[in-house]
N, C-alpha and C positions, 0 to 999 in steps of 0.2 A: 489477409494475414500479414502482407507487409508492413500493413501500417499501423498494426501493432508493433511490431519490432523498432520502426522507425520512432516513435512515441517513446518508447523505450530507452533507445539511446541516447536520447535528449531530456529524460527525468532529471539525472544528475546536474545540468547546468540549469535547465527551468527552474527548478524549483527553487533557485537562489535566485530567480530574476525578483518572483513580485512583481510580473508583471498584467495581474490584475485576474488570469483563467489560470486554476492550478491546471497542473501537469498532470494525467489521469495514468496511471501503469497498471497492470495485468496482475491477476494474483499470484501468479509463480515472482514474476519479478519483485512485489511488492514484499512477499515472505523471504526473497531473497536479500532487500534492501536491511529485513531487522533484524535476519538471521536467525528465521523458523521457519518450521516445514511450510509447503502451499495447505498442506490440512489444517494447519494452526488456523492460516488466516478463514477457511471457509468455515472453520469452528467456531469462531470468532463473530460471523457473521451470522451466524446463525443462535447464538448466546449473548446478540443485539448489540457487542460490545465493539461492532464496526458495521458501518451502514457502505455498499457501496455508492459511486459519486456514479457512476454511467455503464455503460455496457459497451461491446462490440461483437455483435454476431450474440455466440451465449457467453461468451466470457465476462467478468466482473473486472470493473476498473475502479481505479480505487485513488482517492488523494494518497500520495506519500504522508503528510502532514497528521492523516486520521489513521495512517498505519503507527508510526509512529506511536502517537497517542495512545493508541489500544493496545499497544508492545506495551510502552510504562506503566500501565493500569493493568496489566496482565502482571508484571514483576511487582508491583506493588509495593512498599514506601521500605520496606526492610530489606530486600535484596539487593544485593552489589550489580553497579552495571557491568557490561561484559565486559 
């Protein structure tokens, strides 16, 4: 379990490296990064419109970059961002 946390708090600076293995984070954190519930994101997975990137233990990990994505396709071209 640590080392999901520890992943965690290194999301914010990885994912601006580009350095070749995204950064994989948790679905609480990942719903927390676009600022929707953790339900959004496993609804989301489940209505094919986010595929998870890996697991640990049972939890779902998740690129930031395809959360992301699935947030803007979820507001869709007419709504203001936040």
């Amino acid at each position: 379990m640590s080392d999901e946390s520890d992943e965690s708090s290194e999301s914010s600076e990885s994912r601006q490296g580009g350095g070749g293995r995204a950064t994989l984070i948790p679905g609480a954190l990942a719903a927390q990064e676009v600022g929707v519930a953790p339900a959004t994101i496993r609804k989301w997975v489940q209505l094919g419109r986010l595929k998870p990137a890996g697991r640990a233990g049972r939890a779902q990990l998740f690129r930031l970059e395809d959360v992301f994505a699935a947030e803007r396709a979820a507001r869709g071209p007419n709504r203001d961002p936040r």
